[in-house]
LOFI-323885 format. One record per residue: residue number from 1; residue in one letter; x, y, z of N, C-alpha, C, O in turn. Coordinates in steps of 0.1 Angstrom, whole numbers. Layout:
N
    nr   rest    n_px    n_py    n_pz   ca_px   ca_py   ca_pz    c_px    c_py    c_pz    o_px    o_py    o_pz
   NUM      a       X       Y       Z       X       Y       Z       X       Y       Z       X       Y       Z
...
This chain:
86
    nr   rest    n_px    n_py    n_pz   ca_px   ca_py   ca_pz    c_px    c_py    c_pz    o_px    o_py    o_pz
     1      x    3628     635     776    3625     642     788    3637     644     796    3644     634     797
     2      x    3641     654     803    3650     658     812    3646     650     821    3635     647     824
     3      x    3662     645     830    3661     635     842    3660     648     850    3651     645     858
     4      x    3664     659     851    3660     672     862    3645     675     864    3641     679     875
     5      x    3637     673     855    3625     680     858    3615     662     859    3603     662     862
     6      x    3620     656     856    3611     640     861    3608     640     878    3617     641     887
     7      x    3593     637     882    3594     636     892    3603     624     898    3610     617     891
     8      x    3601     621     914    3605     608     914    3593     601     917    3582     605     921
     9      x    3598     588     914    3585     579     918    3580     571     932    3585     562     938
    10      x    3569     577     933    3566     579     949    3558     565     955    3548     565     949
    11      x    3558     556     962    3550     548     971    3540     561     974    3542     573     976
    12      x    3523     550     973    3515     555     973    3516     553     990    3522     545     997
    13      x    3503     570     995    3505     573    1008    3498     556    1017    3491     548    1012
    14      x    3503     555    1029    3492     540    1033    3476     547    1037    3473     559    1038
    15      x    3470     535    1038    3456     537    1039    3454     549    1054    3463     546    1062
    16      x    3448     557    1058    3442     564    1068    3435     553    1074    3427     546    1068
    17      x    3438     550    1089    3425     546    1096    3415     554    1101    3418     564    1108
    18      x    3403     552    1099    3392     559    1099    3386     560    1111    3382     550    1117
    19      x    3387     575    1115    3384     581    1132    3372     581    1135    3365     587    1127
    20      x    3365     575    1147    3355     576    1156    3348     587    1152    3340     591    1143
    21      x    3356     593    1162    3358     607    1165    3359     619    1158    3352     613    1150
    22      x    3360     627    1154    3360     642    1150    3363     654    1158    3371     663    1156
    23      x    3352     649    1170    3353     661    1177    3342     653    1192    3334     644    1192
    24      x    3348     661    1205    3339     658    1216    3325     662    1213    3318     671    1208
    25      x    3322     646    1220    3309     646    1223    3303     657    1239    3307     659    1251
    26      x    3295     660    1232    3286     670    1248    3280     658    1255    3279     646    1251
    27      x    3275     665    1271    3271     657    1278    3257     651    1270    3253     639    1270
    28      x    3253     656    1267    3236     657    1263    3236     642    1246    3227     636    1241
    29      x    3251     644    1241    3251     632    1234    3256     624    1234    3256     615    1225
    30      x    3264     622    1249    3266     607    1255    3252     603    1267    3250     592    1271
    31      x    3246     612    1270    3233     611    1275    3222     600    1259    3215     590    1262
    32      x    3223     603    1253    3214     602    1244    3220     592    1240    3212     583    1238
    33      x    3235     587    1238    3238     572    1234    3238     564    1242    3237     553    1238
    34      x    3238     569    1257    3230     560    1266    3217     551    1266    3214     539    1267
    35      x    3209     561    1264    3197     561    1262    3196     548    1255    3192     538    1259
    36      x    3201     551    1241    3199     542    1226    3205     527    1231    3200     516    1227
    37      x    3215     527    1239    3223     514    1246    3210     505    1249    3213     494    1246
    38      x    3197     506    1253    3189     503    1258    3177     493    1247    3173     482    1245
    39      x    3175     506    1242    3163     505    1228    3165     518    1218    3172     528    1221
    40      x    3160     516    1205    3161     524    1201    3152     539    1203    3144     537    1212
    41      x    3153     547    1199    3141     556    1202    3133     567    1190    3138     569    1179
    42      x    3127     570    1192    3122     579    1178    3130     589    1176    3138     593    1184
    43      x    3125     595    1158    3134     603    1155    3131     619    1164    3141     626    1165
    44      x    3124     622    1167    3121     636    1176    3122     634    1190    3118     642    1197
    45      x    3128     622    1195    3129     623    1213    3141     630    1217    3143     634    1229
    46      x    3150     630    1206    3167     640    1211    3167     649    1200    3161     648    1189
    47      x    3179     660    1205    3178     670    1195    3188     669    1189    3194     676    1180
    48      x    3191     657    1198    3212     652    1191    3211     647    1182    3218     650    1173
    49      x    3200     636    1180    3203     625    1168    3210     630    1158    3222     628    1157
    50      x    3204     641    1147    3212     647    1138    3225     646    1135    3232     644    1124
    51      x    3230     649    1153    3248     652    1155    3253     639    1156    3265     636    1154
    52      x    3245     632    1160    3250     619    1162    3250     608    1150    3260     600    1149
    53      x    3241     609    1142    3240     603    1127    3250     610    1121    3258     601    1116
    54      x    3253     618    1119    3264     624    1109    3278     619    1117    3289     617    1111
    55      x    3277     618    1129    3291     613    1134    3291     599    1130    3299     591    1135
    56      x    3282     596    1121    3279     573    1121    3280     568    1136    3287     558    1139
    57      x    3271     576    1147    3271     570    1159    3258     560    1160    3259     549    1164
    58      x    3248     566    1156    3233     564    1154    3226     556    1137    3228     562    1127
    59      x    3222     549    1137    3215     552    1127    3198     544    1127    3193     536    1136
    60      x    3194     548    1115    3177     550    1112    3171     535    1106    3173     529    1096
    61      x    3164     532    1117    3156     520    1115    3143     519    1110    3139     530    1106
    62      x    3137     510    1110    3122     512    1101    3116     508    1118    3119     499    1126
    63      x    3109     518    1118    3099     519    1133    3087     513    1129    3084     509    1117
    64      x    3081     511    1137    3063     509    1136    3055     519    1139    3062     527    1145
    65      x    3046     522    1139    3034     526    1135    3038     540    1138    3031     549    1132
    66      x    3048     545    1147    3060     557    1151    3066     562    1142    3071     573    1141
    67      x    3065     553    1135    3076     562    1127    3091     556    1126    3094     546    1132
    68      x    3101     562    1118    3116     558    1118    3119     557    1130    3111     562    1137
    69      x    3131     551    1139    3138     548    1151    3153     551    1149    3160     553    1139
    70      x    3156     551    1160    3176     552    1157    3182     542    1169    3179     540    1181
    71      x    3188     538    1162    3194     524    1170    3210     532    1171    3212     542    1164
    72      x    3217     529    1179    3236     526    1181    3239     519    1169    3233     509    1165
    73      x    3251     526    1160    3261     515    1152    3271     510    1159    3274     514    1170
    74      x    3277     503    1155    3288     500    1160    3298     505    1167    3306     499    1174
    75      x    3300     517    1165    3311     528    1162    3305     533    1176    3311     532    1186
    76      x    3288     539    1175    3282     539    1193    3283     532    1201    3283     534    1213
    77      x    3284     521    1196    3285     509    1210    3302     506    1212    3305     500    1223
    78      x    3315     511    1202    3324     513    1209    3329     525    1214    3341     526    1217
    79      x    3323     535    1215    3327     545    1222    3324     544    1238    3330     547    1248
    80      x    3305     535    1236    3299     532    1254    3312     524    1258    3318     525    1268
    81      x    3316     514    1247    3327     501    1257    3336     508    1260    3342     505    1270
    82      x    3343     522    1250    3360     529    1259    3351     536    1267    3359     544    1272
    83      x    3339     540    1272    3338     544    1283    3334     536    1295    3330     543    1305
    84      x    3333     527    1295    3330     513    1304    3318     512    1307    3314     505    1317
    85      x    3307     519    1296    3296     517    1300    3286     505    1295    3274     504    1298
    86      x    3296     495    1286    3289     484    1284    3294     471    1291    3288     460    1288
């Protein structure tokens, strides 16, 4: 093999730290992680949950007789503490 056309040998890239974030939250889904700071609440009381579960802010608990619930993950309860709301 030609030493011209060999790549060189590369250190693998370091790990990515994995973002909160994506993109701003609306008022209406830091209203709603408020909310959840509290108790959890059912899956049709916000129209955010959706946006909020796909962001891993929210997730889906086993409810009673209601139905599924959505609690804060972790990831929601540190976005309330950088905003001082815990």
């Amino acid at each position: 093999m030609n030493e011209l056309n060999r790549l060189p040998d590369r250190a693998p890239a370091p790990a990515k730290q994995p973002h909160i974030l994506r993109r701003l939250l609306s008022h209406h889904e830091l209203a709603t992680l408020l909310l959840l700071l509290h108790s959890p609440i059912g899956v049709n009381a916000k129209p955010e949950i959706p946006m909020l579960q796909e962001a891993g802010l929210v997730e889906m608990v086993s409810g009673t007789h209601d139905g599924p619930r959505f609690q804060l993950t972790s990831q929601g309860n540190a976005i309330l503490r950088g905003l001082g709301a815990v």
